[in-house]
DOSEVEX-776483 format. One record per atom (N, C-alpha, C): residue number from 1; x, y, z. Coordinates in steps of 0.2 Angstrom, whole numbers, plus 5000, padded with zeros to 4 digits. Each point is the difference from the previous one (the first is absolute). Example, Ala and Ser with C-alpha at 12.3 -4.5 7.8 and 13.67 -1.06 7.14 Angstrom:
<atom resi="1" px="5066" py="4972" pz="5039"/>
<atom resi="1" px="4996" py="5006" pz="5000"/>
<atom resi="1" px="5004" py="5006" pz="5000"/>
<atom resi="2" px="4998" py="5005" pz="4996"/>
<atom resi="2" px="5004" py="5006" pz="5001"/>
<atom resi="2" px="4996" py="5005" pz="5003"/>
# end
This chain:
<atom resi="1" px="5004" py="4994" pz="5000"/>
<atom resi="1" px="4996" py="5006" pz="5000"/>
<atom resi="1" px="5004" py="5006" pz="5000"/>
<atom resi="2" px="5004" py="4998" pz="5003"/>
<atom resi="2" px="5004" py="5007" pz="5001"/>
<atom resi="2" px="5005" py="5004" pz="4993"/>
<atom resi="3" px="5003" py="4992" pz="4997"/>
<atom resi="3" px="5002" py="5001" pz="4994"/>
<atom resi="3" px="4995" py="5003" pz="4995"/>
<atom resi="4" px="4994" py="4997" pz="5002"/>
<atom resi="4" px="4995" py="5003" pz="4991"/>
<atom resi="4" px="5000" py="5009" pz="5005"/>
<atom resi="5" px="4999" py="5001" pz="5006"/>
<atom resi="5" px="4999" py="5007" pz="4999"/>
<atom resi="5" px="5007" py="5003" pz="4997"/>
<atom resi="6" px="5006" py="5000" pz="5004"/>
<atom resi="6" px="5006" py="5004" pz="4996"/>
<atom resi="6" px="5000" py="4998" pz="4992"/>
<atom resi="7" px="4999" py="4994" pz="4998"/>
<atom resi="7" px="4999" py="5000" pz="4992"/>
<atom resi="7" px="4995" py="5006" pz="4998"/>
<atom resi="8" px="4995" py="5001" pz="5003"/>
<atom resi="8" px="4996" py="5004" pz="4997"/>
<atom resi="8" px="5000" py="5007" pz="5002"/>
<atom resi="9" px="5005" py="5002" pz="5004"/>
<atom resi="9" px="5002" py="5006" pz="5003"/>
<atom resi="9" px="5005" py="5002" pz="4994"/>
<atom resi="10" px="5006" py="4995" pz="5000"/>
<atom resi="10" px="5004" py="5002" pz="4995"/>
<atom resi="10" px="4998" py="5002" pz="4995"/>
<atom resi="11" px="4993" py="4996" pz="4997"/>
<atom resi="11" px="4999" py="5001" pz="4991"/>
<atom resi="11" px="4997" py="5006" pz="5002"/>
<atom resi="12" px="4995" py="5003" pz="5005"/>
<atom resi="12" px="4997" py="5007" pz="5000"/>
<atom resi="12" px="5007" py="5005" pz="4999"/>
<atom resi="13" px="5005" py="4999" pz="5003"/>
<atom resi="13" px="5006" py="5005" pz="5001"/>
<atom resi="13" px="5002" py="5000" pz="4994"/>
<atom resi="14" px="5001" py="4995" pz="4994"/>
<atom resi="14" px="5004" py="5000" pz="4995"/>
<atom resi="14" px="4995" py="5002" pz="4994"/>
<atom resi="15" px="4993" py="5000" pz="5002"/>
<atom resi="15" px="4994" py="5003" pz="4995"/>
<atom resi="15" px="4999" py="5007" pz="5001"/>
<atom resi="16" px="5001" py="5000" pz="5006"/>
<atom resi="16" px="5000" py="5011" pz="5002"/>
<atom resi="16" px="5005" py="5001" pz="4995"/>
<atom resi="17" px="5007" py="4997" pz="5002"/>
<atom resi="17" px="5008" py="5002" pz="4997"/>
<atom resi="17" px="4998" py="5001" pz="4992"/>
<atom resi="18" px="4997" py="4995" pz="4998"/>
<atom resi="18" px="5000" py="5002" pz="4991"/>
<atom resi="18" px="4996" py="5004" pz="4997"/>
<atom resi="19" px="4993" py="4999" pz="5006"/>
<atom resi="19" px="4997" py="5009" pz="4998"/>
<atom resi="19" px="5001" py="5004" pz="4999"/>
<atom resi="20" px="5005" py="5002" pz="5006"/>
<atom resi="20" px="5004" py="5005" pz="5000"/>
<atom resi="20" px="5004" py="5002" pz="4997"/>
<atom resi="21" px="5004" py="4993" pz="4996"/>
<atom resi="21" px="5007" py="5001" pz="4997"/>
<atom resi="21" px="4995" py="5003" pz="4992"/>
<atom resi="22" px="4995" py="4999" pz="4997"/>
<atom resi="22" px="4997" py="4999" pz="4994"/>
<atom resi="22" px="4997" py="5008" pz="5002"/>
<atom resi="23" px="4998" py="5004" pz="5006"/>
<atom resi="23" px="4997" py="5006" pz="4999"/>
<atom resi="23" px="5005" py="5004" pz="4999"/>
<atom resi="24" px="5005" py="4999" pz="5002"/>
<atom resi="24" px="5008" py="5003" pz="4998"/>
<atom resi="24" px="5001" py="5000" pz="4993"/>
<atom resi="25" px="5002" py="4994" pz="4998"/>
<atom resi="25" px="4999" py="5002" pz="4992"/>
<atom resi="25" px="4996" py="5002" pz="4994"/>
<atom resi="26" px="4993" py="5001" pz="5003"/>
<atom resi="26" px="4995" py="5004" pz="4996"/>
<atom resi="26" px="5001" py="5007" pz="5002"/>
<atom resi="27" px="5001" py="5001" pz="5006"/>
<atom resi="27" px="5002" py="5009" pz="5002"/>
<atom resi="27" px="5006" py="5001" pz="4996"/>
<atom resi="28" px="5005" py="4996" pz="5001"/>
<atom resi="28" px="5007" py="5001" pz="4995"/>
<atom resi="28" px="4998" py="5003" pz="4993"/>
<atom resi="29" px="4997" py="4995" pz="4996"/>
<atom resi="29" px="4997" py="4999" pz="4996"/>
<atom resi="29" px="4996" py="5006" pz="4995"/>
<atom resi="30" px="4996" py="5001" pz="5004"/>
<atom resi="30" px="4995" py="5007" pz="5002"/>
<atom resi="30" px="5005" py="5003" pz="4997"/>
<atom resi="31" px="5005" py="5004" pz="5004"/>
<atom resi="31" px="5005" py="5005" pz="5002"/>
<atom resi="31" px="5004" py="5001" pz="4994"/>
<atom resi="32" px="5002" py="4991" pz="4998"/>
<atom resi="32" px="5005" py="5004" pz="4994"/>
<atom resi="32" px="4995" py="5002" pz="4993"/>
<atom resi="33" px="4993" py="4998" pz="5000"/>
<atom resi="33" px="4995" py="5002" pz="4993"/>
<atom resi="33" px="4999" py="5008" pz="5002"/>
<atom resi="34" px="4999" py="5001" pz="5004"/>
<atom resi="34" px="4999" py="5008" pz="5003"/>
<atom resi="34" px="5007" py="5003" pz="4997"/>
<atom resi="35" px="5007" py="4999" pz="5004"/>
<atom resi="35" px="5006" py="5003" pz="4998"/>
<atom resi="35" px="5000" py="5002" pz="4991"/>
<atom resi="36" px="4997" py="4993" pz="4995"/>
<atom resi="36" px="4999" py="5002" pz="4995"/>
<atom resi="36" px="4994" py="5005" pz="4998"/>
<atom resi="37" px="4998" py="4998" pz="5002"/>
<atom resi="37" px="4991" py="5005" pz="4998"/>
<atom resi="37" px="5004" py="5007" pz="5001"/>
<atom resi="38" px="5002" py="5002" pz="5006"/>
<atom resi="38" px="5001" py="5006" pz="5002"/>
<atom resi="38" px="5005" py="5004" pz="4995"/>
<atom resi="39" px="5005" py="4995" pz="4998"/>
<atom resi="39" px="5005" py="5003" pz="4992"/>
<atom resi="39" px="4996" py="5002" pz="4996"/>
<atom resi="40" px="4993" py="4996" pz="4996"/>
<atom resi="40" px="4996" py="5001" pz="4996"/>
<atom resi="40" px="4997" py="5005" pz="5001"/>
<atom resi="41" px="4998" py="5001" pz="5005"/>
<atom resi="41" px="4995" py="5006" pz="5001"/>
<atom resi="41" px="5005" py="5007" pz="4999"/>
<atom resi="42" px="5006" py="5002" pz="5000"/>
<atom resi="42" px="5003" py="5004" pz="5004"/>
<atom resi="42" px="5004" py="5004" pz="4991"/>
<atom resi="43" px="4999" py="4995" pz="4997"/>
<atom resi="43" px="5002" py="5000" pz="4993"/>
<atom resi="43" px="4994" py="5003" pz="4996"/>
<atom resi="44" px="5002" py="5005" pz="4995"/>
<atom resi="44" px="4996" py="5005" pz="4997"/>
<atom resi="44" px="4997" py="4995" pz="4996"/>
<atom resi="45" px="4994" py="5000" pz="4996"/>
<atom resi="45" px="4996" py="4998" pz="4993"/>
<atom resi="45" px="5007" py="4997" pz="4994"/>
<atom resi="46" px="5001" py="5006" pz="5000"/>
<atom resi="46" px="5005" py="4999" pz="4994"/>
<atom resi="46" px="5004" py="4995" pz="5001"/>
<atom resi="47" px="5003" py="4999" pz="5005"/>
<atom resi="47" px="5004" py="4994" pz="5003"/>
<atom resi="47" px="5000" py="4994" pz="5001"/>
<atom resi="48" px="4992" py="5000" pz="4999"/>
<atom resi="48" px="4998" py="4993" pz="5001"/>
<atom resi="48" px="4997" py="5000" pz="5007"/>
<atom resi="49" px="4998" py="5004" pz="5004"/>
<atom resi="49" px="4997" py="5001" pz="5008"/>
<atom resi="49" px="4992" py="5002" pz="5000"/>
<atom resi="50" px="5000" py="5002" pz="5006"/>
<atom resi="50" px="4993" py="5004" pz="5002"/>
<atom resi="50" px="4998" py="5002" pz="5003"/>
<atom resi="51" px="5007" py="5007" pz="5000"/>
<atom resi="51" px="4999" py="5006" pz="5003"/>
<atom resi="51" px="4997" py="4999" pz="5006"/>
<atom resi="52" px="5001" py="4997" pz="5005"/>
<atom resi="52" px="4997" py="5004" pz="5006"/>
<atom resi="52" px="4995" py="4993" pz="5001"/>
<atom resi="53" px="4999" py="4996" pz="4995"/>
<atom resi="53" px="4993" py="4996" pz="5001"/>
<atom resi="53" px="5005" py="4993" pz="5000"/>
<atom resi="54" px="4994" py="4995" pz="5002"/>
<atom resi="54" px="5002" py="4992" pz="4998"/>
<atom resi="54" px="4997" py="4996" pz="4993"/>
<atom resi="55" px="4995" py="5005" pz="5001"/>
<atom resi="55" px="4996" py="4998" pz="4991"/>
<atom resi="55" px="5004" py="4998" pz="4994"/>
<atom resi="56" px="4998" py="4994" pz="4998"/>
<atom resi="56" px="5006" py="4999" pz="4995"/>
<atom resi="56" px="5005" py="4994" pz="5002"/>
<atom resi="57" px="5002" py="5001" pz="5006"/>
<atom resi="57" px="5006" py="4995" pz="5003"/>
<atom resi="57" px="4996" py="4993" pz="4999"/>
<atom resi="58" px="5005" py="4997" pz="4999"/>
<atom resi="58" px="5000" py="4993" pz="4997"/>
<atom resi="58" px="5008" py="4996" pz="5004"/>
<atom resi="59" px="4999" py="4997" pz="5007"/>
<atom resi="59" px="5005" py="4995" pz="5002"/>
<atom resi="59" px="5002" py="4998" pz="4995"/>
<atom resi="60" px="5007" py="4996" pz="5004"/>
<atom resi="60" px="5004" py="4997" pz="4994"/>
<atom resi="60" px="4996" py="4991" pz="5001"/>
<atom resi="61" px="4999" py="4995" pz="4997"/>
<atom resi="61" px="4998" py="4994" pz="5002"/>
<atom resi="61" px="5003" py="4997" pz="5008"/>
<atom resi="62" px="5006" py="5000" pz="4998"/>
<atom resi="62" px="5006" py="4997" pz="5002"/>
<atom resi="62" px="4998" py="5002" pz="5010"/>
<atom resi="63" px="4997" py="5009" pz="5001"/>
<atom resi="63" px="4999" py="5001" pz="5005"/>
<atom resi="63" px="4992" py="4999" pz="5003"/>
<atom resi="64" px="4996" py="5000" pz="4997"/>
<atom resi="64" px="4993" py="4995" pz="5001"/>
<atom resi="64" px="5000" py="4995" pz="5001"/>
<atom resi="65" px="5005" py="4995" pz="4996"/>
<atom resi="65" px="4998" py="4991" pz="5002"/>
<atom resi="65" px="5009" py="4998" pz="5002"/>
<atom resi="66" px="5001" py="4998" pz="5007"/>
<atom resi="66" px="5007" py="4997" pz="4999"/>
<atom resi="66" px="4996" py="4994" pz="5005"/>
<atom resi="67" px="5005" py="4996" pz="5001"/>
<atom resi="67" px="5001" py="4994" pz="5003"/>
<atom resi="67" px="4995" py="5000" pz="5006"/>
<atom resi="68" px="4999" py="5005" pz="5004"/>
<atom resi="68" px="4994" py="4998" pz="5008"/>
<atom resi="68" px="4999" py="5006" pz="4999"/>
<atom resi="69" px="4998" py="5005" pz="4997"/>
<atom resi="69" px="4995" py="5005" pz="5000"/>
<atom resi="69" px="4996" py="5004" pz="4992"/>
<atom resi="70" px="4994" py="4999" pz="5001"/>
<atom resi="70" px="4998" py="5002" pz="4996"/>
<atom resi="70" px="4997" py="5007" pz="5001"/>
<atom resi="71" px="4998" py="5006" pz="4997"/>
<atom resi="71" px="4997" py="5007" pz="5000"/>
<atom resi="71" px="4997" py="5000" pz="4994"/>
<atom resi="72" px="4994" py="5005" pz="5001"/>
<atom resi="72" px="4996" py="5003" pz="4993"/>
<atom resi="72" px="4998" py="5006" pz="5003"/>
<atom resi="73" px="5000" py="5005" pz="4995"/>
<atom resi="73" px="5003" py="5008" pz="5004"/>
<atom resi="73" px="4990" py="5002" pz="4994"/>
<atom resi="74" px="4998" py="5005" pz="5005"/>
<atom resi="74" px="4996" py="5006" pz="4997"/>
<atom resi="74" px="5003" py="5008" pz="5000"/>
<atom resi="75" px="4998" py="5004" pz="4996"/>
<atom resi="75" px="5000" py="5004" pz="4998"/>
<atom resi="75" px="4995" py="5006" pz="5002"/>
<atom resi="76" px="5001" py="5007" pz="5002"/>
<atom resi="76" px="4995" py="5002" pz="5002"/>
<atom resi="76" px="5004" py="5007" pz="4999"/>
<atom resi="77" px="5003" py="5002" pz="4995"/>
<atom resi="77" px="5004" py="5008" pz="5001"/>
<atom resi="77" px="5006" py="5000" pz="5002"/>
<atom resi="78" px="4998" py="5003" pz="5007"/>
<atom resi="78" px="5006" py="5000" pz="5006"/>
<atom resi="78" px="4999" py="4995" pz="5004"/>
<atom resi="79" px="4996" py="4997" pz="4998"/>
<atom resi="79" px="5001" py="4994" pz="5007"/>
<atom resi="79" px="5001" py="4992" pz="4994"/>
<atom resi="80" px="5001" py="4996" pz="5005"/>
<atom resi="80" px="5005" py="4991" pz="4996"/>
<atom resi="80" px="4994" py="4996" pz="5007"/>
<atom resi="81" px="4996" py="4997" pz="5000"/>
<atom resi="81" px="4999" py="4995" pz="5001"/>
<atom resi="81" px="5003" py="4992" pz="4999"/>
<atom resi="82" px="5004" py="4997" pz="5007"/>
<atom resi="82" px="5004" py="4995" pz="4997"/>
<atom resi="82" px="4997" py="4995" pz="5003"/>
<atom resi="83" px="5000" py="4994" pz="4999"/>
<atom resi="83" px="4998" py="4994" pz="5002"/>
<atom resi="83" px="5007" py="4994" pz="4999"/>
<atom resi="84" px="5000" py="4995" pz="5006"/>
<atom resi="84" px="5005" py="4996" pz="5001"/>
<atom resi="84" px="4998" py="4995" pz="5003"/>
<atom resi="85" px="5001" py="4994" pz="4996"/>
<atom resi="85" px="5000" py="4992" pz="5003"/>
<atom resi="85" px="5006" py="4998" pz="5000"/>
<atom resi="86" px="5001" py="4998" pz="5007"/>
<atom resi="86" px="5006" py="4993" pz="5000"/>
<atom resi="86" px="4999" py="4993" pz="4998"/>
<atom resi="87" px="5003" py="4996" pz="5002"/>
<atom resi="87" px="4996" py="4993" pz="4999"/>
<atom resi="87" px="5003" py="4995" pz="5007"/>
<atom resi="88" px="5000" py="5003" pz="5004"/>
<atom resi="88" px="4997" py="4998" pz="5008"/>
<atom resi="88" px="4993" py="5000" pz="5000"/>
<atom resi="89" px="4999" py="4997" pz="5003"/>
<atom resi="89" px="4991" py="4999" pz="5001"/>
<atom resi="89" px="5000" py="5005" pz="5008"/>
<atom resi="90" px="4996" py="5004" pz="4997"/>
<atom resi="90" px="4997" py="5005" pz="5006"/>
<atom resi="90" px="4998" py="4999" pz="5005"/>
<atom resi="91" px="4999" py="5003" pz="5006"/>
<atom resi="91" px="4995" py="5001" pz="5008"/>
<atom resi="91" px="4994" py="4995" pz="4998"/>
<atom resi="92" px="4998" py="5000" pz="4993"/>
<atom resi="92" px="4993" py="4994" pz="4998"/>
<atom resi="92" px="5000" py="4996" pz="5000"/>
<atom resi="93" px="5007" py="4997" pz="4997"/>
<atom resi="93" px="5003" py="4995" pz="4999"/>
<atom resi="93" px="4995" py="4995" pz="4994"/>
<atom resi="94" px="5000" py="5005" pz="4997"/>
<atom resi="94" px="4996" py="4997" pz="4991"/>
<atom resi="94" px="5001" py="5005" pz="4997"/>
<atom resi="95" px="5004" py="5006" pz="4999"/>
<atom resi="95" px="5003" py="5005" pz="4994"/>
<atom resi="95" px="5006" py="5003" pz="5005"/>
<atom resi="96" px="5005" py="5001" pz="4993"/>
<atom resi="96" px="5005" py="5002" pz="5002"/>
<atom resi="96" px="4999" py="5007" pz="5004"/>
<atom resi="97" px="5008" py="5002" pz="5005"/>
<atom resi="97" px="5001" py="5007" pz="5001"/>
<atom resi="97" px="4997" py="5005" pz="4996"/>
<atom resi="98" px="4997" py="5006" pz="5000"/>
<atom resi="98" px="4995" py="5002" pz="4997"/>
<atom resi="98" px="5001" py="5007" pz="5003"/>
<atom resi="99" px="5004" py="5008" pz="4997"/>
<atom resi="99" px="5000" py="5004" pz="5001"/>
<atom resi="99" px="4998" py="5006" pz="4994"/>
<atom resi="100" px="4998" py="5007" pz="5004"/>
<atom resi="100" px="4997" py="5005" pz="4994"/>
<atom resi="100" px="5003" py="5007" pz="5004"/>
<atom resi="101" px="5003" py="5004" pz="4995"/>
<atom resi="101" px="5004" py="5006" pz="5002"/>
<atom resi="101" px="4996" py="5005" pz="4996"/>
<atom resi="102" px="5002" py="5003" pz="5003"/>
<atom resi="102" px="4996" py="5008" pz="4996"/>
<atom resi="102" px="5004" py="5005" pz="4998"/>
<atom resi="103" px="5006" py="5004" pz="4994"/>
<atom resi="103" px="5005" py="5005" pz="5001"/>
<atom resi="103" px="4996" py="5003" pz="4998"/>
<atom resi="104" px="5004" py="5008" pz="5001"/>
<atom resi="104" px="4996" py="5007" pz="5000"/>
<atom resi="104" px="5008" py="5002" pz="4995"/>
<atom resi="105" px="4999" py="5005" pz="4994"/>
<atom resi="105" px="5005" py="5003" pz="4999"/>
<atom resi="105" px="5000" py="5004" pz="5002"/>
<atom resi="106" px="4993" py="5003" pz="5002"/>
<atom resi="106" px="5002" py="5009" pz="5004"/>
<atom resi="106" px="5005" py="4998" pz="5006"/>
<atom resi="107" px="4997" py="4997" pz="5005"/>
<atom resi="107" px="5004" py="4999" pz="5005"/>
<atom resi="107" px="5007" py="4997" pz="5000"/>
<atom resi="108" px="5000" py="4994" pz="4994"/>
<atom resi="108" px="5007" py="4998" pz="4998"/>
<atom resi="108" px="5001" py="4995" pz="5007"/>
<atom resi="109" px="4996" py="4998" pz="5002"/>
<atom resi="109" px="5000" py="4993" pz="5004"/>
<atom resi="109" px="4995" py="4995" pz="5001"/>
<atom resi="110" px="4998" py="4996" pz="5004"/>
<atom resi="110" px="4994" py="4991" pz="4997"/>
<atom resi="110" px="4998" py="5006" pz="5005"/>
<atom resi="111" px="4993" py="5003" pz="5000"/>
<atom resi="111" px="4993" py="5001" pz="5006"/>
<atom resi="111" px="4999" py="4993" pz="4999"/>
<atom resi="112" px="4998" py="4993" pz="4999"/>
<atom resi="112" px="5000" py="4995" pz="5003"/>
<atom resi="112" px="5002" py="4993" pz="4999"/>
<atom resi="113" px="5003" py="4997" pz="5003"/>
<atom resi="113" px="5002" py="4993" pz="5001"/>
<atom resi="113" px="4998" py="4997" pz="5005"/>
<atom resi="114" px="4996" py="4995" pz="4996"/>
<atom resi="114" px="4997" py="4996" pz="5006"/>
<atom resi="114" px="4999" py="4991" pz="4996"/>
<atom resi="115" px="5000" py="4995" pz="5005"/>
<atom resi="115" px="5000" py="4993" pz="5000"/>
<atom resi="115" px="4994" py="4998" pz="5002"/>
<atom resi="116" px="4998" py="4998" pz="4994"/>
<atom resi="116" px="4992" py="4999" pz="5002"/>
<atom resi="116" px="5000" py="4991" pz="5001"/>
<atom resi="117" px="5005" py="4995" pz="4996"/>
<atom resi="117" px="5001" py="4995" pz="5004"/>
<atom resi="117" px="5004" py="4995" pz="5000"/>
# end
């Protein structure tokens, strides 16, 4: 009895662990598509940019789908809605890590980051 509970203590503590390690790399993740976006925006029309906006940006593939995280970005002017799966199975434990950010270009940082599961 005592073995099945530390079995079962350990696999909770190694499930929180990859949670965690998978919401790390969608925030990563997030961060370097934004680094990009924000070159984009910051570059005139003529240049290939959008002045000021996100409208337009187009991620590269390579940073939407790598190996444990996937993103699909919206567009809204100045604002990026960004969405992020890992592929840890979540706090539901039937769909992966599951996270949604909100950037502002006015502000020029995420108004929201949150993990939904």
């Amino acid at each position: 009895m005592v073995v099945g509970l530390a079995g079962y203590g350990a696999l909770k503590v190694l499930n929180t662990y990859n949670q965690s390690n998978d919401e790390d790399l969608i925030r990563q993740q997030m961060n370097f598509v934004m680094t990009d976006a924000k070159v984009y925006s910051t570059k005139l029309k003529t240049q290939g940019g959008g002045e000021g906006s996100f409208t337009g940006y187009k991620a590269p593939r390579k940073m939407l789908t790598t190996e444990r995280v996937r993103l699909s970005m919206s567009f809204f002017g100045e604002w990026i809605i960004v969405q992020g799966w890992g592929t840890v199975t979540g706090k539901n434990k039937t769909t992966p890590v599951y996270m949604i950010g909100l950037y502002s270009a006015i502000t020029d940082d995420w108004q929201l980051m949150i993990r939904i599961n």
